[in-house]
C-alpha positions as CSV (number, residue, x, y, z in Angstrom):
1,X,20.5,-2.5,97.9
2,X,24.0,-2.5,95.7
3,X,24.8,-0.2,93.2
4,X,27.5,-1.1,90.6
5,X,28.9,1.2,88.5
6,X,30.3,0.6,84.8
7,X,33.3,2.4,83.2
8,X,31.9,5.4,81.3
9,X,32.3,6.4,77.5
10,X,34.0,9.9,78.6
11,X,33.0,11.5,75.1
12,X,36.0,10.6,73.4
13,X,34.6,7.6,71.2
14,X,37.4,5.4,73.0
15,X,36.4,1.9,73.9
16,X,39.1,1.3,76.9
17,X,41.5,2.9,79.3
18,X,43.5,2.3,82.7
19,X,43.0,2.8,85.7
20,X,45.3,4.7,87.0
21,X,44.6,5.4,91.1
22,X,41.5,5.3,93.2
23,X,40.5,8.4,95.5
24,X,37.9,6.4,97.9
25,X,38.3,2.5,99.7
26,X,35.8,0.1,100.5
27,X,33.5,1.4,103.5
28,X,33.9,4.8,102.4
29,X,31.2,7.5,101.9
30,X,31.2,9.2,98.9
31,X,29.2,12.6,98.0
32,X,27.5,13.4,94.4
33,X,30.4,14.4,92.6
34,X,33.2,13.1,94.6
35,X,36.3,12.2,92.6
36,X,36.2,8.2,93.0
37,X,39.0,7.1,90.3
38,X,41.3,9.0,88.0
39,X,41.7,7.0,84.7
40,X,44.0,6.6,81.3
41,X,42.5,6.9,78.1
42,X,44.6,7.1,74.5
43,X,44.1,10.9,75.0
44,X,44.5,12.0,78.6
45,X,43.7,11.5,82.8
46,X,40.6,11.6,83.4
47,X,39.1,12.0,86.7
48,X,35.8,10.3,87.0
49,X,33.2,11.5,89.5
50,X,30.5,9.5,91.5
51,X,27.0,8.9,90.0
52,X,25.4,8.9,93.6
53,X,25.9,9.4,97.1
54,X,26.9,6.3,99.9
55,X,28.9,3.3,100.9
56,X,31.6,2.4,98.9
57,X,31.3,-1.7,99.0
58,X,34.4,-2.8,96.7
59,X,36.2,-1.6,94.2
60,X,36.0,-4.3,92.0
61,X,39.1,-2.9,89.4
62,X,43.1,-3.4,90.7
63,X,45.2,0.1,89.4
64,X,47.1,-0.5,86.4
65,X,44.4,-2.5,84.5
66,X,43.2,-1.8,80.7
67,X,39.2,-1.8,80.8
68,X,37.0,-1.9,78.4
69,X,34.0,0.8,78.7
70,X,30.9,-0.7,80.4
71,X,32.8,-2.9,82.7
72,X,31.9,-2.4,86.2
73,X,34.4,-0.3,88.3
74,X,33.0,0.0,91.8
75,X,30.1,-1.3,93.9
76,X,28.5,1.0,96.2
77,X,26.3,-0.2,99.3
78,X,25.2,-3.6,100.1
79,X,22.6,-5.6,102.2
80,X,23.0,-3.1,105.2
81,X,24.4,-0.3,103.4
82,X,23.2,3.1,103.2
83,X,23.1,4.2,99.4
84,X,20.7,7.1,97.7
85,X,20.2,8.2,94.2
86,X,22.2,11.1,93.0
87,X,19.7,14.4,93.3
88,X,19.0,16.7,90.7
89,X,21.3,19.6,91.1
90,X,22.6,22.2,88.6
91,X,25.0,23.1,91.2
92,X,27.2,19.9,91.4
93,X,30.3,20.4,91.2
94,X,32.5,19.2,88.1
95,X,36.1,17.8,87.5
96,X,38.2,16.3,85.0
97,X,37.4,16.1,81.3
98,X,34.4,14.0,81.5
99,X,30.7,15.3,81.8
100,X,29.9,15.5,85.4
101,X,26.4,16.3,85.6
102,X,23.9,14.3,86.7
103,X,20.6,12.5,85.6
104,X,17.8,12.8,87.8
105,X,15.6,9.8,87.1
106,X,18.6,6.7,88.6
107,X,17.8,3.1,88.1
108,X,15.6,0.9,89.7
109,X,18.3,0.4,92.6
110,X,18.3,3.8,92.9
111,X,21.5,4.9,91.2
112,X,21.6,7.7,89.4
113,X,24.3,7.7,86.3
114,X,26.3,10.5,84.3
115,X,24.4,12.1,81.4
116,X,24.8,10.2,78.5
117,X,25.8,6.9,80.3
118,X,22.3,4.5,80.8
119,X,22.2,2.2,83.4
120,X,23.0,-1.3,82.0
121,X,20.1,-4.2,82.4
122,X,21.0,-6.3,85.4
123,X,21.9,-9.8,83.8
124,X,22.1,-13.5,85.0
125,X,25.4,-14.0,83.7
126,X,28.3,-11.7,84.4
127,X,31.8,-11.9,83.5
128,X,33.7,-13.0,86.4
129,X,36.4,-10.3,87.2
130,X,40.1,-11.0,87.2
131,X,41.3,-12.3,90.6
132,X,37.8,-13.8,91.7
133,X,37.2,-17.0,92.5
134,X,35.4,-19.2,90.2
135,X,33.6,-22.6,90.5
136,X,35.6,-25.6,89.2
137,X,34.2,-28.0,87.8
138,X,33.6,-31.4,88.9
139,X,36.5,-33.4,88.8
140,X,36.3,-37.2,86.4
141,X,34.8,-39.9,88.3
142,X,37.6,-41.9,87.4
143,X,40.7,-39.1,89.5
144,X,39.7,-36.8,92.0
145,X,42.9,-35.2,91.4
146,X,42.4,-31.1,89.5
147,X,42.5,-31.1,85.5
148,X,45.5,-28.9,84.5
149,X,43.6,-27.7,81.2
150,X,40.5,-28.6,79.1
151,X,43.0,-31.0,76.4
152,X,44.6,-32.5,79.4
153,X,41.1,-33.1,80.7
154,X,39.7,-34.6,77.3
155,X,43.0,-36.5,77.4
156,X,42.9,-38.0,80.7
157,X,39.2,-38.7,80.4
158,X,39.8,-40.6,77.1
159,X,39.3,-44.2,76.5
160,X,42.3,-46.4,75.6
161,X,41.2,-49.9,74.7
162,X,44.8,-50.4,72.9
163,X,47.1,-49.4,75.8
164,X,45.5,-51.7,78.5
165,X,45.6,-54.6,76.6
166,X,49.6,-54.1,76.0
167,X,50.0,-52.9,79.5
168,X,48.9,-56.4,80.8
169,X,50.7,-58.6,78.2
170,X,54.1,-56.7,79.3
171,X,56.2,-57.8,82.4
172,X,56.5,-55.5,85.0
173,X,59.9,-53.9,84.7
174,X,58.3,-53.3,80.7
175,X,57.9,-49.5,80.6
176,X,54.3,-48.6,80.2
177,X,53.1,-47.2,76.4
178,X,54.2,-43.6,75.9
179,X,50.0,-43.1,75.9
180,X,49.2,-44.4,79.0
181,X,51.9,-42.5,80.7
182,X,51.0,-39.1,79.0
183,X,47.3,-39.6,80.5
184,X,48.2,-40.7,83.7
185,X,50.8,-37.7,84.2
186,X,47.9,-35.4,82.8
187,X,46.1,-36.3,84.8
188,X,47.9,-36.1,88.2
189,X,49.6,-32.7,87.2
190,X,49.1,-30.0,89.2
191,X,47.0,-27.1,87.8
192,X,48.8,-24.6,85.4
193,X,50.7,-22.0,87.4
194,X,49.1,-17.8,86.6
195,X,51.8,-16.3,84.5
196,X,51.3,-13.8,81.8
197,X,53.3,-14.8,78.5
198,X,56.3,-12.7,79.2
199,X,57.0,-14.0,82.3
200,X,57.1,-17.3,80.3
201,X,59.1,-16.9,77.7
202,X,61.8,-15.1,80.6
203,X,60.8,-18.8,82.8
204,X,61.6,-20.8,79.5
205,X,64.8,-18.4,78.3
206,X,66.3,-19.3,81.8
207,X,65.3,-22.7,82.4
208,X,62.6,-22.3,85.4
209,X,60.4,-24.6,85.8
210,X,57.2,-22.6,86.9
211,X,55.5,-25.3,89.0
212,X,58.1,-25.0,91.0
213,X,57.8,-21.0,91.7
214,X,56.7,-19.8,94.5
215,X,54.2,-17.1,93.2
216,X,54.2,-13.4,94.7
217,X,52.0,-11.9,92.3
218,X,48.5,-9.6,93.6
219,X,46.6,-12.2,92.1
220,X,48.9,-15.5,92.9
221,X,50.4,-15.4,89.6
222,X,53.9,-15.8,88.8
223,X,56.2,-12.6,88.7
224,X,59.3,-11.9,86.6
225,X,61.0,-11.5,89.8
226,X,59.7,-14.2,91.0
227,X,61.6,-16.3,88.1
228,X,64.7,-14.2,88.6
229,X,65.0,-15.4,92.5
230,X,64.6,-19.1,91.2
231,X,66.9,-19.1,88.6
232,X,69.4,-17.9,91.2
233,X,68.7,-20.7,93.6
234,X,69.3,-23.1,91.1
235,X,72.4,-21.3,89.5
236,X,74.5,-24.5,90.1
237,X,72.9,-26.8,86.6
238,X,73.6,-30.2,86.0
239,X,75.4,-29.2,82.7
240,X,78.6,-27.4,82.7
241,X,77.7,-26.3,79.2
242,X,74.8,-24.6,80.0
243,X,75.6,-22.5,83.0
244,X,76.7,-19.4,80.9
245,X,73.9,-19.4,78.7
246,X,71.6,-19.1,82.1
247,X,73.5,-16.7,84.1
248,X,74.0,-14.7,80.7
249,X,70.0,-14.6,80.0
250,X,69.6,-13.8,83.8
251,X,71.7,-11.0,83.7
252,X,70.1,-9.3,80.7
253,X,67.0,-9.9,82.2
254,X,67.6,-8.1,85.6
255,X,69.1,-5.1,83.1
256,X,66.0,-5.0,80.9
257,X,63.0,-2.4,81.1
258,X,59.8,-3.7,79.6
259,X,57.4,-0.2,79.4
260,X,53.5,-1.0,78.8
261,X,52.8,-0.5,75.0
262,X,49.1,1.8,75.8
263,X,47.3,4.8,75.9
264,X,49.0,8.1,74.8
265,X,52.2,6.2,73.9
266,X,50.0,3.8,71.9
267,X,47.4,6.0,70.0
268,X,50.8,8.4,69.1
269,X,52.0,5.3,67.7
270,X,48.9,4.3,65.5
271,X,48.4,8.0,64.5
272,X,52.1,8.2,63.4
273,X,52.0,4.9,61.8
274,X,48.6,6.1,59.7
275,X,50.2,9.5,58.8
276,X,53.7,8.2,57.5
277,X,52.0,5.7,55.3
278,X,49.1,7.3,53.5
279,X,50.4,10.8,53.0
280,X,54.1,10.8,50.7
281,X,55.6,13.1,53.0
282,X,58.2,16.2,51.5
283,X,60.6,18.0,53.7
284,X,62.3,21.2,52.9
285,X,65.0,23.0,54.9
286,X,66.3,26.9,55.6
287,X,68.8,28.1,57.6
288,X,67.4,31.6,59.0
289,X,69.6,34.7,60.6
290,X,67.6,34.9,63.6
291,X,69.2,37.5,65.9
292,X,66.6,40.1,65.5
293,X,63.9,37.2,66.8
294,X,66.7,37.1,69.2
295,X,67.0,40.5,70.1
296,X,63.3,41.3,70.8
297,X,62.6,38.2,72.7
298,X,65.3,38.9,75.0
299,X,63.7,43.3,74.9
300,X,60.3,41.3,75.8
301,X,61.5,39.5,78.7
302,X,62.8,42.4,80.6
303,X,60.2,45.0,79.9
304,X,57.6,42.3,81.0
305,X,55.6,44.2,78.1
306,X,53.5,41.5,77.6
307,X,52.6,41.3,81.4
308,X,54.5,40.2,84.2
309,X,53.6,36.3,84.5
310,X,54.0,35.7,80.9
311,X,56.6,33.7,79.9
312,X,58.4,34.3,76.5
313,X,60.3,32.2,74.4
314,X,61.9,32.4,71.1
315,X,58.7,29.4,69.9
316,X,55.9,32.6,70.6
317,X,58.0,34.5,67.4
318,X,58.2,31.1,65.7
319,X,54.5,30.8,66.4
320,X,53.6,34.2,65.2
321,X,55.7,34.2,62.0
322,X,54.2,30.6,61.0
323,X,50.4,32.1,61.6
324,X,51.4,34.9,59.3
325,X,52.7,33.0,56.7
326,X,50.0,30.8,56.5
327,X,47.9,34.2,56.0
328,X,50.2,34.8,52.7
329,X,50.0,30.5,51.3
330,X,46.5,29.6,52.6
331,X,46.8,26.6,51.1
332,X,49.6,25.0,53.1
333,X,46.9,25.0,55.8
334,X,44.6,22.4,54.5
335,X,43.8,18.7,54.2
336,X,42.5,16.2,51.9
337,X,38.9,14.9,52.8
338,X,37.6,12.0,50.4
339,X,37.9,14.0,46.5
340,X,38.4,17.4,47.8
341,X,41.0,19.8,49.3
342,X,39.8,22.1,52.2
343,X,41.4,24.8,52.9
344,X,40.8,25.9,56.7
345,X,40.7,30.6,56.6
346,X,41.7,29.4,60.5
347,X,44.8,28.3,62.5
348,X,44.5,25.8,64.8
349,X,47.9,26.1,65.7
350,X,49.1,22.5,67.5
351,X,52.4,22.7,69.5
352,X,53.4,19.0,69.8
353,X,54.5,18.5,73.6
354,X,56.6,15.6,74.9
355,X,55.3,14.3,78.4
356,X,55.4,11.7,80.7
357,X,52.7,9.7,79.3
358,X,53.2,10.2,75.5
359,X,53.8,12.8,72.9
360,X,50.3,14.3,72.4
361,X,49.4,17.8,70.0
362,X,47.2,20.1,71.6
363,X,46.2,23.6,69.8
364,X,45.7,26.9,70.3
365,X,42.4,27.9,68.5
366,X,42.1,30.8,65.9
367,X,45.8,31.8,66.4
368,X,45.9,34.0,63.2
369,X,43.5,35.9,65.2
370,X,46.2,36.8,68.1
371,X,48.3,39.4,69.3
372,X,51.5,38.3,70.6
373,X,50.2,38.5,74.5
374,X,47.2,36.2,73.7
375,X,49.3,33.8,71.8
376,X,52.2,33.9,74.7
377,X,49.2,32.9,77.0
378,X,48.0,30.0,75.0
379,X,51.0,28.5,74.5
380,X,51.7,28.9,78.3
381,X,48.5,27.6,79.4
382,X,48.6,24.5,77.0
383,X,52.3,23.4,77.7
384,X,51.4,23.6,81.6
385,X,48.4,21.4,81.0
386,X,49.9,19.3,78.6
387,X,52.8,18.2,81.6
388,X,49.7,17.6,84.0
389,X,48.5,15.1,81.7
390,X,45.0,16.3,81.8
391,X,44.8,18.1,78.2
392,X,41.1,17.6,77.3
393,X,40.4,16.0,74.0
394,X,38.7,19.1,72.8
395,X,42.1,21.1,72.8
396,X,43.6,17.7,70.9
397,X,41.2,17.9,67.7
398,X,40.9,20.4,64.8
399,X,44.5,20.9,64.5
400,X,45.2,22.8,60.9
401,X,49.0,23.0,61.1
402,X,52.0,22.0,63.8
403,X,55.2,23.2,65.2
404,X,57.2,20.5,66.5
405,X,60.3,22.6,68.7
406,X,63.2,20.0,68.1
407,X,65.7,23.2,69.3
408,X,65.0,22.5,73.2
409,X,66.9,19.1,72.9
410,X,69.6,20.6,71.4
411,X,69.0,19.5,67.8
412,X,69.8,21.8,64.7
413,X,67.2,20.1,62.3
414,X,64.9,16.6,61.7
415,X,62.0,15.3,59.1
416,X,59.1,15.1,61.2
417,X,55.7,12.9,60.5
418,X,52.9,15.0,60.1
419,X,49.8,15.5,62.1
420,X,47.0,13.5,60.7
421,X,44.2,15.5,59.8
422,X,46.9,18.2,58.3
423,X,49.0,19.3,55.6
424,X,52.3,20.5,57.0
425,X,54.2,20.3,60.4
426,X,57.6,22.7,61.0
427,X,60.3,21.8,63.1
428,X,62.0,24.6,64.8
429,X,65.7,23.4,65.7
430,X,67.9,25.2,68.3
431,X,69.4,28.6,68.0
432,X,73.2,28.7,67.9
433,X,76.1,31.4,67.0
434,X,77.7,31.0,63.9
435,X,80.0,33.0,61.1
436,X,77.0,34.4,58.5
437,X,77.8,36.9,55.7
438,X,76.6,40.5,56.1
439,X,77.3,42.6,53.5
440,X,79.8,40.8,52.4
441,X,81.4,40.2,55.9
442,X,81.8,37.2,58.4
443,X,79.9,38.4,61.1
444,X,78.8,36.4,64.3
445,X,74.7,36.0,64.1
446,X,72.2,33.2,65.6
447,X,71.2,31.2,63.4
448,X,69.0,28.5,63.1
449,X,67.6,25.7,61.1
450,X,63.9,25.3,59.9
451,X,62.4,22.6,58.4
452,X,59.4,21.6,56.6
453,X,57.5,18.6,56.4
454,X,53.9,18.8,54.0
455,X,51.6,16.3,52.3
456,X,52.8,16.4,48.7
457,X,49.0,15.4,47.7
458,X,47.7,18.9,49.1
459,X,51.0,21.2,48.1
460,X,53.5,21.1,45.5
461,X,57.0,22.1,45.9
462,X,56.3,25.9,45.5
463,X,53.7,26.3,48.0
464,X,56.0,24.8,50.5
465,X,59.1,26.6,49.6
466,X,56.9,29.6,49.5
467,X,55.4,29.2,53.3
468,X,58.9,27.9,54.5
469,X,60.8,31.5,52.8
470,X,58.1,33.6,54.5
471,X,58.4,31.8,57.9
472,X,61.8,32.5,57.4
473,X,61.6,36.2,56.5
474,X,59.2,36.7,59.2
475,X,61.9,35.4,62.5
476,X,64.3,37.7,60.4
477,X,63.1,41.6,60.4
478,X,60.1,40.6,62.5
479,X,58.8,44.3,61.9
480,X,57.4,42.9,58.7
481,X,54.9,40.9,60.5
482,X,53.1,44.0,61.6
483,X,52.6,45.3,58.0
């Protein structure tokens, strides 16, 4: 008996992701638990584990395809394979984000599935999946030759009592009705060559026929550099006037990058999109004298004080003095749900972190609550899984306030979009040596630029220049953080 198993619902309410790399091949046996596929959603890898024990028939999903949930991934067993229900077992072991337990009672095949994801009811019609082969249908009685599309095939298969009576009154070297000729040539056409539309538009841009590409593509479809190698061979055009425009659009197109618009990249997008145009965003900015921040980051680095794998960085004072402000202007740590303001007594302090798949927010919970050790760890800990990729979506929600740290790049200062689902975000920029007055004298100090950004709906312009001057004060004497 076969087995196939459908993309999950990993308990993040998303309805899609990519597939990103399979861990098993067809004919290979898999334990309860085994990793079989790691997968893309809008918030992180996932890797997904297997529902049962046996023979891995096909996978029936290419890497680099966008899913939606319930679409089956990978068939297990077959007519002579050798497949068994997952057991019962508090013991199995677990990876990834998603819930790896396993339910006891299987289907009727005998395939057990992850807690929370039923079986689906085996239908009569199924989807066929991209790249299979598919019954065409019968060809018109009238041309055995393939129908390039369903209009072409109404079109061909259409009656034309006006354009044989005209075709028989002409002479022959009369050119047949512009009717008759668009039917026959329909009809005869070869079928539509597999592109996907911007492979197209680059075909039309340089003047490449498609039906006469030779296709490379996985699935016999037509690649972009498929296009590129024909519009080479026939660089010589019959027009003198339109050889630059070809070789011009060529060129761009061999210097062009075209990045997938999905997952992380894409739900940043949306959430940035959502926050910049429903909240009327306010930004405030302070230069701050930070060379006692400065001074004790550098005294906390060679004492290892704080323990001798921790690392510390000017963003764990930042991170401290923003938690203690917020304990002195509550309110700039809230949000507005429907008619009312909450106001959170926690910090779920986010550190927005740029990696390779997307800028995503994670937080550290009940910072407020930290001594600087415990905070240096949680920061650690979540930029380390933040570059893995593999930030659960648990350590992405319940943010109450954000520092975005614009200094690494080497930028003094910016306006950034808050975190939905918040009130304020502060961007810390980079620390540099300049002239500052000290008692009344030009003295080199490090200084640095912070900056506000809040939802003028929750906070007014006090409240903000109040949380911003106390941020401020704080990365100045940072002994007053301890009162």
């Amino acid at each position: 008996m076969s087995f196939e198993f459908p993309l999950p619902d990993v308990g993040e309410g998303l309805t899609e992701a990519d597939i990103v790399a399979w861990k098993v091949a067809p004919g290979d046996t898999v334990t309860v638990n085994q990793i079989l596929v790691e997968i893309e959603t809008a918030k992180s890898l996932v890797e997904l584990p297997s529902p049962q024990a046996g023979t891995v028939g096909a996978l029936l999903v290419e890497e680099g395809q966008t899913i939606e949930v319930g679409t089956p991934i990978i068939r297990f067993g077959g007519d002579d394979a050798n497949t068994e229900a997952a057991p019962a077992s508090a013991d199995a072991p677990a990876s990834g984000s998603a819930e790896k337990s396993v339910d006891a009672s299987g289907d009727a095949d005998g395939g057990a599935t992850l807690v929370g994801y039923g079986a689906k009811e085996t239908s009569s019609k199924r989807r066929p999946r991209k790249g299979a082969s598919v019954p065409a249908p019968a060809a018109p009685a009238a041309s055995a030759a393939p129908v390039a599309s369903a209009a072409q095939a109404a079109e061909a298969a259409a009656p034309a009592p006006a354009a044989a009576p005209a075709a028989q009154a002409q002479s022959s070297s009369t050119p047949a009705p512009a009717a008759q000729s668009q039917s026959a040539s329909a009809a005869a056409s070869p079928s539509k060559p597999l592109a996907k539309p911007p492979v197209r538009k680059l075909a039309k841009d340089l003047g490449v026929d498609l039906s006469q590409v030779t296709p490379t593509g996985p699935r016999g479809d037509v690649t972009r550099d498929d296009v590129h190698a024909a519009a080479n061979r026939t660089a010589a055009p019959t027009s003198g006037a339109t050889a630059p425009a070809a070789a011009s659009a060529s060129d761009q197109g061999a210097l062009e990058e075209r990045i997938p618009f999905k997952g992380v990249t894409k739900m940043m997008a949306k959430a940035m999109v959502d926050s910049a145009f429903t909240m009327p965003h306010v930004t405030e900015f302070l230069d701050v004298d930070v060379t006692e921040t400065m001074a004790m980051v550098r005294r906390l680095k060679s004492t290892k004080f704080l323990g001798e794998d921790v690392k510390v960085s000017p963003l764990l004072i930042v991170a401290k003095a923003v938690a203690w402000a917020v304990g002195r202007n509550p309110r700039i740590n809230s949000c507005l749900e429907g008619d009312e303001i909450v106001v959170k007594k926690y910090v779920n302090l986010g550190i927005a972190a740029a990696t390779p798949r997307g800028l995503i927010v994670p937080n550290i919970k009940n910072a407020q609550a930290m001594g600087l050790g415990e905070l240096a760890q949680g920061i650690q800990d979540l930029t380390a899984l933040a570059r893995s990729g593999k930030t659960p979506p648990a350590d992405q929600a319940g943010g109450t306030i954000t520092i975005t740290n614009v200094g690494v790049f080497g930028v003094d200062a910016g306006t950034p979009i808050i975190n939905p689902g918040e009130a304020a975000i502060l961007a810390f920029g980079q620390v540099r040596k300049k002239p500052w007055v000290v008692d009344d004298e030009i003295v080199p100090r490090e200084i640095t630029t912070l900056s506000v950004s809040a939802d003028h709906r929750v906070v007014d312009g006090e409240i903000i220049s109040k949380f911003l001057a106390d941020v401020g004060r704080g990365l100045e004497d940072p002994t007053l953080m301890l009162a």
